[in-house]
N, C-alpha and C positions, 0 to 999 in steps of 0.2 A: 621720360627722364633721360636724358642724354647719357652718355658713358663718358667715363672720365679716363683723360688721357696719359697715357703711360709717361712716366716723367726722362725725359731724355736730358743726363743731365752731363757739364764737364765741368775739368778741374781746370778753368784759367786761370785763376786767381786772380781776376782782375776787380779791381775796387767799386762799389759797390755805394749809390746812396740809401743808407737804412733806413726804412720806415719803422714807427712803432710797432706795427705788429711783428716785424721780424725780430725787433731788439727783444721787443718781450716773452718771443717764443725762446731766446738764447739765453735770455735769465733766464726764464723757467729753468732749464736744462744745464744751467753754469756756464753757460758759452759767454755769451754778452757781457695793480694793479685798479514871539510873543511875550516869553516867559522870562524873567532874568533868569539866567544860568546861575545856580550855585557854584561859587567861587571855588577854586581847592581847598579844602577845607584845610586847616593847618595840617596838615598829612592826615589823611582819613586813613591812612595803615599805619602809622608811623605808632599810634596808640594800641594795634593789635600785639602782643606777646608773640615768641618765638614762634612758640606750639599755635598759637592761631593760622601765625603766620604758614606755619607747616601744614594746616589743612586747606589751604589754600589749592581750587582744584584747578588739574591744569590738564592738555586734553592731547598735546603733541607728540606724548612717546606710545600712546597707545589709539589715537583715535577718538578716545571717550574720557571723561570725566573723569577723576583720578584723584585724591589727595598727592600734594608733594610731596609729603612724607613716607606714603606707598609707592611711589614709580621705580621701577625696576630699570633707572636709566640714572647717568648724572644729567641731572636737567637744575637750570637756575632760571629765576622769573624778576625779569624788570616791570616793578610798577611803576604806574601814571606818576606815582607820586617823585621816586626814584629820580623819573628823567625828568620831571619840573626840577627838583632839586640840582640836578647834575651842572646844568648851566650849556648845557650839549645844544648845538645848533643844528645836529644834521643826524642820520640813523649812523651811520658809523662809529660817531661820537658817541650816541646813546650803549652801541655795544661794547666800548670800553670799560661797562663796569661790569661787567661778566669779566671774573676774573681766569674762568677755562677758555677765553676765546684768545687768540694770537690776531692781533688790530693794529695791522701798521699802515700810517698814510705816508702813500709814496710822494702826491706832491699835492698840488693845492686842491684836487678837484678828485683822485685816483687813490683807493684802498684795498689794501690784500687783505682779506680776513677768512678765516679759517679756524681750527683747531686740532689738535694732535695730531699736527705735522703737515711736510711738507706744503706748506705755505709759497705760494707765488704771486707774480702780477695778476694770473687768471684766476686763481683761488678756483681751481673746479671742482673741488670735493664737498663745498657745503651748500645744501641747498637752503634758499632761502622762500618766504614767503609773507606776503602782504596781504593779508583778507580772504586767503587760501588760495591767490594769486600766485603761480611761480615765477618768481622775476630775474631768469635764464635769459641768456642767447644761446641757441646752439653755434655759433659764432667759434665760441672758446669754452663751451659747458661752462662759464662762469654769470658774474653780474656785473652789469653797468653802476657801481654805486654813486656816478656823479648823475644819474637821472631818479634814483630810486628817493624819493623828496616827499614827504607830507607835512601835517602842520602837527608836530608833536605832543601840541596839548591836544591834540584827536588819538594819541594813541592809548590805549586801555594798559595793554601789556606785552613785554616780548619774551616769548620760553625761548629760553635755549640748550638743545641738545648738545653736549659733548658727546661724540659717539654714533653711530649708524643708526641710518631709521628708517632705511628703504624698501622693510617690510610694509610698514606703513604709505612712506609719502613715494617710493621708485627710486629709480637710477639718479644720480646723483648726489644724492642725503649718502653719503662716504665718511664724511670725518662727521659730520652732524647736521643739524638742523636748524634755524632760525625761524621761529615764527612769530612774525607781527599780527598783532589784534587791534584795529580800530574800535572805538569805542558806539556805542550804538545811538544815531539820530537822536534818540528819546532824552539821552546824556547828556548832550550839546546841546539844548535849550537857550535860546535867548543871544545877543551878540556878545563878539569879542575882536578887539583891535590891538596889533601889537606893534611896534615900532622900535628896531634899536637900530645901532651901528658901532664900528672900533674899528682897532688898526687894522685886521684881516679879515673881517667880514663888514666889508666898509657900510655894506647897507642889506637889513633885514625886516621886512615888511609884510603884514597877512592880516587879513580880516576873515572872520565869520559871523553865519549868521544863521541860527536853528529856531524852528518854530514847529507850526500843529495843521498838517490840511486838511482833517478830519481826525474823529474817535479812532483810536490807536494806529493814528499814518502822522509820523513826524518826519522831518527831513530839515538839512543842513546846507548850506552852501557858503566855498572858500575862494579866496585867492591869495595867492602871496607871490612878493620875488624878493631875489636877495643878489649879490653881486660882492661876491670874495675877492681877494688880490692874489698876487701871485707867491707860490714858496721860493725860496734862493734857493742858486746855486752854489757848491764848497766855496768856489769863487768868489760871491757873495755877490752876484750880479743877480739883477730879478730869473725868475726859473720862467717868464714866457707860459704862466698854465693860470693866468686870471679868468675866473668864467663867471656867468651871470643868467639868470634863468627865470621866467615867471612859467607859474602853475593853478591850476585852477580846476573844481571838483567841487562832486556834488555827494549827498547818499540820503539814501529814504528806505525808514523802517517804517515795518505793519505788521502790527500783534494780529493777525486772521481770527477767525473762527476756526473752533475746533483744534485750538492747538497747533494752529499754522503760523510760519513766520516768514514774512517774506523781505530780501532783501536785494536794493539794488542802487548801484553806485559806478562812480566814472570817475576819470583825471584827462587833462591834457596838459602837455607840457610845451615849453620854447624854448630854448636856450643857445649860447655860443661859450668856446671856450679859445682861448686867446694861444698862439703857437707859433714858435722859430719858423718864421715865414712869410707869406705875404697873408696868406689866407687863415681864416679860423676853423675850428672843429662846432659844425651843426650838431646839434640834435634837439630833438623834436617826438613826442608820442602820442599814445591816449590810449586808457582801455574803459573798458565796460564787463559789468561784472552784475552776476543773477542769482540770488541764493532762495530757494527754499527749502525749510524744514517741517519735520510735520512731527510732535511728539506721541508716540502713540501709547506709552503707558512712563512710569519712574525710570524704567531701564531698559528702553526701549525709543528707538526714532528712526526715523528717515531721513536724507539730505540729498541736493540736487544741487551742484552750482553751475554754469554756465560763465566763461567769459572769452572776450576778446581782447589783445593787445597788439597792439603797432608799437612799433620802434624805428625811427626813423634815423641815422647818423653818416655825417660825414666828414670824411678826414680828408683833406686835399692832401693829392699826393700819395696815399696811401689806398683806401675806398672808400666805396658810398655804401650802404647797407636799408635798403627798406625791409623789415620784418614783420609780416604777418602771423599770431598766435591762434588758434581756437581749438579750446578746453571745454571737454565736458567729465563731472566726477560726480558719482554716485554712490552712497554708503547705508547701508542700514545695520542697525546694532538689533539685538534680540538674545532677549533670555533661553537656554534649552536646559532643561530640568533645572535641579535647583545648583550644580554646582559652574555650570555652562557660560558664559559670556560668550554668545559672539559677535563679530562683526565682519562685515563683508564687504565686496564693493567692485566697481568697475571704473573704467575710464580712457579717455580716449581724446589725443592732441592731434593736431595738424597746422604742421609750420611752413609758410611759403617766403622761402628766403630768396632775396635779391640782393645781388650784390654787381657794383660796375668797378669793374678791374680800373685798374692803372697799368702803368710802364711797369711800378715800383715792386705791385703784387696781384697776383692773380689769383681768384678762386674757379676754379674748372671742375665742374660744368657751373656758371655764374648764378645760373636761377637754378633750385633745385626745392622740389616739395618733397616733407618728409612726413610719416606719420606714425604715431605710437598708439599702442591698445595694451592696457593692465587690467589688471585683476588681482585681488588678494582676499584672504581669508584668514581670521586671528580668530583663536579661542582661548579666553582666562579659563584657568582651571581651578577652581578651593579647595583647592587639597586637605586644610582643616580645619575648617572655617576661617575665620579672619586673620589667622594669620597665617597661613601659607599659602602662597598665588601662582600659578605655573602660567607663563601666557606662552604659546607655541602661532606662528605663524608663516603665511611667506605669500612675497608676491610673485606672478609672472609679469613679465612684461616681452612686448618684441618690439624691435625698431629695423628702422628700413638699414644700419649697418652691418649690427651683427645677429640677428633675429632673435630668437629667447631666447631672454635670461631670466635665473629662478635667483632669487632674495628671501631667502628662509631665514626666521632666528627663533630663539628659545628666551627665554629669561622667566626667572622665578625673583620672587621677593619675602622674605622669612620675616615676620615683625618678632622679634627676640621677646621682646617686654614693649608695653606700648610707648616707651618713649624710645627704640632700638630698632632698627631695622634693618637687615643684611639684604643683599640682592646681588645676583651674578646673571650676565648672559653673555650668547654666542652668536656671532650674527653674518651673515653674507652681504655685501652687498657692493655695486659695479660703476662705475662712471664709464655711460657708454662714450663713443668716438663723438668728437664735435667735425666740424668743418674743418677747421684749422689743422688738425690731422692728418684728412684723407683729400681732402680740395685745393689747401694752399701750393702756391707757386712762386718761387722769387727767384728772379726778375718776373715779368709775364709772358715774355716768350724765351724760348732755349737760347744759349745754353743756360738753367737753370744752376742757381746753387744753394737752393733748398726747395722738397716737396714732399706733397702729402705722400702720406704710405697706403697702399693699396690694401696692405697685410696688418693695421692697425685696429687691435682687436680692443674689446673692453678693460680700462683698467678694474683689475679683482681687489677687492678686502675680504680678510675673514677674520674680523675684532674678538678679541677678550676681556669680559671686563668683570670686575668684581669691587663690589662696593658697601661704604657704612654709612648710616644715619644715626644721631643721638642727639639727645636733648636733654639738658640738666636744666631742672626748672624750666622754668616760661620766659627765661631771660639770656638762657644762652643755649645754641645751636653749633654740631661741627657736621662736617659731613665730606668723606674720604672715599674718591673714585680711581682705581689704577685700572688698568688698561696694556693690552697689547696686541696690536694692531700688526700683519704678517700681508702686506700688497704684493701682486703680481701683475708683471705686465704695465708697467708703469711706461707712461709717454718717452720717447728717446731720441735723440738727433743719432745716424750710423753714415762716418762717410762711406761715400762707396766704392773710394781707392788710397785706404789707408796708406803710407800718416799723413796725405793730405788731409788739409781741413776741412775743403769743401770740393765738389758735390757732397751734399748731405740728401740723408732722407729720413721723413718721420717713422716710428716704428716705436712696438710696444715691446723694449727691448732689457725692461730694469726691472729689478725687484729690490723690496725692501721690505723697513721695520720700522714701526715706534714703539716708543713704551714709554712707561709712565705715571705719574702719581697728581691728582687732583682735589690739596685741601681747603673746603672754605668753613667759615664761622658768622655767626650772627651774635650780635650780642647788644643788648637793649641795657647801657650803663643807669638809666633811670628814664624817666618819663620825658626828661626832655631832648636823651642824645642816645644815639644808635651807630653803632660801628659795625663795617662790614669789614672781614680780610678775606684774600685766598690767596693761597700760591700754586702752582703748578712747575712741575721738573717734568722733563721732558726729554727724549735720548732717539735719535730720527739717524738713519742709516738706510742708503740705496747704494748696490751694484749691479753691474752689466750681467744678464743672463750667461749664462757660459758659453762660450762660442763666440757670442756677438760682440763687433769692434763700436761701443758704442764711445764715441767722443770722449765723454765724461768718466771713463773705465778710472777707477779707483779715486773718485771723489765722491762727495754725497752732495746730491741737488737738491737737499731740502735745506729753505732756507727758512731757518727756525731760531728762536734762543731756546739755549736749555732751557731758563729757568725764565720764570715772571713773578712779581709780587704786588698784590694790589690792595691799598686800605681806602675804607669809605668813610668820611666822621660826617653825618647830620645832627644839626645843635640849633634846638629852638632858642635861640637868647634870652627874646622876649617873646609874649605871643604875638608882637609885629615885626619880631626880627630874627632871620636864619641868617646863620651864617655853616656855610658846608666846605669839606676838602676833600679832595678825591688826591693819593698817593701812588703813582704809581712805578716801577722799576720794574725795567727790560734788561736779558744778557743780552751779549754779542751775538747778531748773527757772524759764524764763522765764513760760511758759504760766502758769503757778499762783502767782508770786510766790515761790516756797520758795529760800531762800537755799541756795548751797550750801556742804556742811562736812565735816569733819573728824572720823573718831574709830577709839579706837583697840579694842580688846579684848585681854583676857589671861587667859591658863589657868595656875595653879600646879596640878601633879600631885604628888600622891606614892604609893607601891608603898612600903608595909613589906614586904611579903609575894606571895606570887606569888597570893592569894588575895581579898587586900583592896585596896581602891585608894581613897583620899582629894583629892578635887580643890577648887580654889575658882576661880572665873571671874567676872571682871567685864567686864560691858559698856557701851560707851557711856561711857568713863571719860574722856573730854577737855571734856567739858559738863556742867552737870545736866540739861539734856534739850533737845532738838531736832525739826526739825520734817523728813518727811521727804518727805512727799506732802498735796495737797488745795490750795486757796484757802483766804486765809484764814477766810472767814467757816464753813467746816466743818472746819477743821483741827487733828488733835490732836498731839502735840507727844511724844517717846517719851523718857522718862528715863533718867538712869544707872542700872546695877543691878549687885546681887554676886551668887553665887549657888553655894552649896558641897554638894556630894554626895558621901556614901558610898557604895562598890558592893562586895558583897561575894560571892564567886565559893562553890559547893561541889558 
């Protein structure tokens, strides 16, 4: 592996053409992302009770199997049914109704998402996950979400963590967690064809088709594409980010013998995205992905997965990036005496990143292989008997920047009375160095006026949270998560011959805070309508370590609203007709100047048939369009839209 060259940088001030990636490292920083298939049944949850609802088990803040109503995390769960309802055409949209998540789309194709705090283009602090997939670049420790695309009626469900989880899943689960669940081969039985289009998602198209290759080996296969327009500009000129993308994937479940399950699945993708210039923004990927599980008693299992991903994109003008992923995780749970849970495990990545410079920006050394090795160990503890739980944990991990690091956390969960549940924990956890950090270069040869930092160490967290759960009757649910959250060593632009502006250099030069309050409600008004709300306040504060000149010295780079409010109304009309509205209200980000607003959405469904299903959904219907994220000088503005689909079941 090559050695990276020392940044030799001057203050010309001479002007400069900006690539994306440099404008979005200066927002970050405030300077300047066989069978017919059975139909949905008219919501197969929609008829379960609050408290059903709350047993409901979910496996992301600990590993294993868990009632929701016991997890010692705020965690909230999107069902299958949820996002049929929602009218959502993409996962982003889907996590809009997680009302602890901060979900701003920057323009037609590019989303920040995050939670409790400091929110940017890169969003590096939440991991995310597809199928136990991490869908990372080490790029910018974030995600690509204009590639991250499946066929939503494949998805099972998505938890989501508010809050740290990198005892469990490593380095980068900072502010929380996302994890998607595809629904299993066996589920998806028989074909489905879907077809819509409207004003901004002008055309949306996918077929599947699940069947039986033998006694318990089922498997699926899809494709879809769709082809969006562009967001405006304040100007009100097109915003130049219309993109268009086909995909296509396969997946094959096997009940084994003995209690074995085996699973195994791919995607590829194609796409362009349209840009101020002559040229367009490629990408392009695929992975493959290998699970085995082995059960070996009630409370007790093994697991293996295996996968591969490429990532292929390129930006003219800026770079070209081929990315190579390979992941191996191993977990086993087991009981020790009677009050014991534990679980264990290992794991081990390696990424071969390429990257071909430009003029515009340089990554030095260009090709660089990286690799990581973890480990972790959790033990629940019954303290006395069912209702007192202590879980104690922590992972190691090392990476080829800053070598270990330890992620320990604590959490207990008290059940008060069995519809009451109290629960607090403590937790560590780090977002190591990405690329962007310690490799970037702009211009690509000297004199430089911005570069990686050589001395750019892990961002730290060390969270506090404390939380309630309750349930009055079977009808109604609240549940109250605060938090405070104390980061060191946060990312930093520092010139290097103050008060010029530039030479700049990266450096882990901030500290901050959030804190905060997180309430949501469930409430089942009768058998035929269900309301969700939540709100979240929120209070995000960063300054310069003492000493350091960093740029930003007495502003806060997080770019946050206080506050969000978000209502959910599903309403059987008839049993062939829904009609749904999702409400939602944003503050101002101050950071960016983005006012804050208002808007609503609505889904009209109808079911002639238990085969056919006709919907129409618009979004964004209290505005012609709004702005949601950015400053304003790179800010694109996201319109009203309609957008009607048929799906036809056989």
């Amino acid at each position: 592996m090559s050695a990276q060259p020392s940044p030799r940088l001057y203050g010309d001030g001479r002007s400069r053409p900006a690539s994306w990636l440099l404008a979005g490292l200066f927002a970050l920083t405030g300077v300047a992302q066989g069978q017919v298939s059975a139909p949905p049944s008219p919501n197969a949850l929609k008829a379960l009770s609050v408290e059903q609802l709350m047993d409901i088990e979910v496996t992301s803040v600990s590993k294993r199997p868990e009632k929701l109503s016991e997890a010692a995390s705020a965690i909230q769960v999107i069902t299958a049914e949820d996002i049929h309802r929602s009218g959502a055409t993409r996962l982003p949209e889907v996590l809009r109704l997680v009302s602890n998540l901060e979900v701003a789309q920057v323009d037609s194709r590019q989303w920040a998402v995050t939670s409790r705090g400091f929110n940017n283009l890169f969003a590096d602090k939440m991991l995310v996950l597809i199928d136990g997939r991490t869908v990372y670049t080490p790029l910018y420790a974030g995600v690509y979400w204009d590639v991250q695309d499946t066929m939503l009626e494949d998805v099972a469900r998505v938890e989501v963590i508010s809050g740290p989880g990198a005892t469990q899943w490593g380095a980068n689960a900072v502010n929380g967690v996302i994890n998607i669940t595809s629904k299993s081969a066996r589920d998806t039985q028989g074909g489905l064809v879907m077809a819509g289009g409207g004003t901004e998602l002008r055309t949306d198209a996918s077929v599947r088709y699940g069947g039986q290759l033998a006694p318990g080996v089922y498997y699926r296969v899809y494709g879809k594409y769709f082809d969006r327009g562009d967001s405006i500009r304040p100007s009100g000129r097109a915003g130049d980010d219309a993109w268009r993308m086909g995909q296509g994937g396969f997946r094959v479940d096997w009940d084994g013998a003995a209690a074995n399950a085996f699973t195994v699945q791919g995607d590829v993708y194609n796409g362009t995205a349209t840009r101020a210039g002559p040229d367009n923004t490629g990408m392009s990927g695929g992975n493959l992905l290998g699970r085995w599980s082995r059960q070996l008693a009630s409370d007790s299992d093994l697991k293996l997965q295996v996968y591969y991903d490429l990532t292929h994109r390129s930006i003219p003008g800026s770079f070209t990036q081929s990315l190579n992923t390979y992941d191996l995780d191993f977990q086993h749970r087991l009981p020790v005496a009677e009050r014991h849970d534990i679980v264990w495990g290992f794991g081990y990545r390696l990424v071969d990143d390429d990257v071909t410079n430009t003029p515009a920006n340089a990554f030095l050394p260009a090709k660089v292989t990286r690799q990581w090795f973890s480990a972790f160990l959790q033990d629940e503890i019954a303290l006395d008997g069912e209702r007192l739980h202590l879980t104690v944990g922590t992972k190691l991990e090392h990476n080829d920047y800053t070598g270990y690091e330890l992620e320990p956390s604590v959490r207990t969960a008290w059940a008060l009375t069995k519809v009451q549940t109290l629960w607090a924990a403590v937790s560590r956890a780090v977002r190591t160095p990405s690329r962007i950090d310690r490799d970037l270069f702009s211009p690509a040869t000297p004199p430089y006026r911005i570069a990686g930092g050589p001395n750019v160490v892990s961002e730290k967290l060390v969270a506090y949270e404390l939380g309630y759960r309750v349930q009055f009757g079977a009808q109604l649910g609240l549940s109250l998560a605060t938090f405070y959250n104390d980061y060191r060593d946060l990312r930093s632009l520092e010139p290097l011959t103050p008060p010029l502006a530039f030479p700049v250099v990266i450096n882990s030069g901030l500290n901050g805070y959030s804190a905060g309050a997180e309430l949501t409600a469930q409430w089942h008004a009768s058998a035929a309508w269900r309301l969700r709300a939540g709100y979240t306040e929120l209070h995000v504060h960063s300054e310069p370590q003492p000493g350091l000149p960093d740029r930003v010295s007495g502003r806060n780079v997080a770019n946050d609203p206080s506050h969000q409010f978000l209502l959910r109304s599903l309403w059987d009309v008839t049993p062939k007709w829904q009609l749904d509205a999702t409400l939602r209200a944003v503050g101002r980000i101050n950071n960016q100047s983005v006012p804050g607003y208002a808007e609503l959405d609505l889904r009209l469904g109808w079911r002639p048939s238990e085969t056919l299903e006709i919907s129409l959904a618009g979004q964004n219907l209290l505005h012609g369009r709004h702005a949601e994220f950015n400053p304003p000088g790179s800010r694109r503005e996201i319109p009203r839209s309609i957008f009607g689909k048929v799906s036809w079941r056989f």
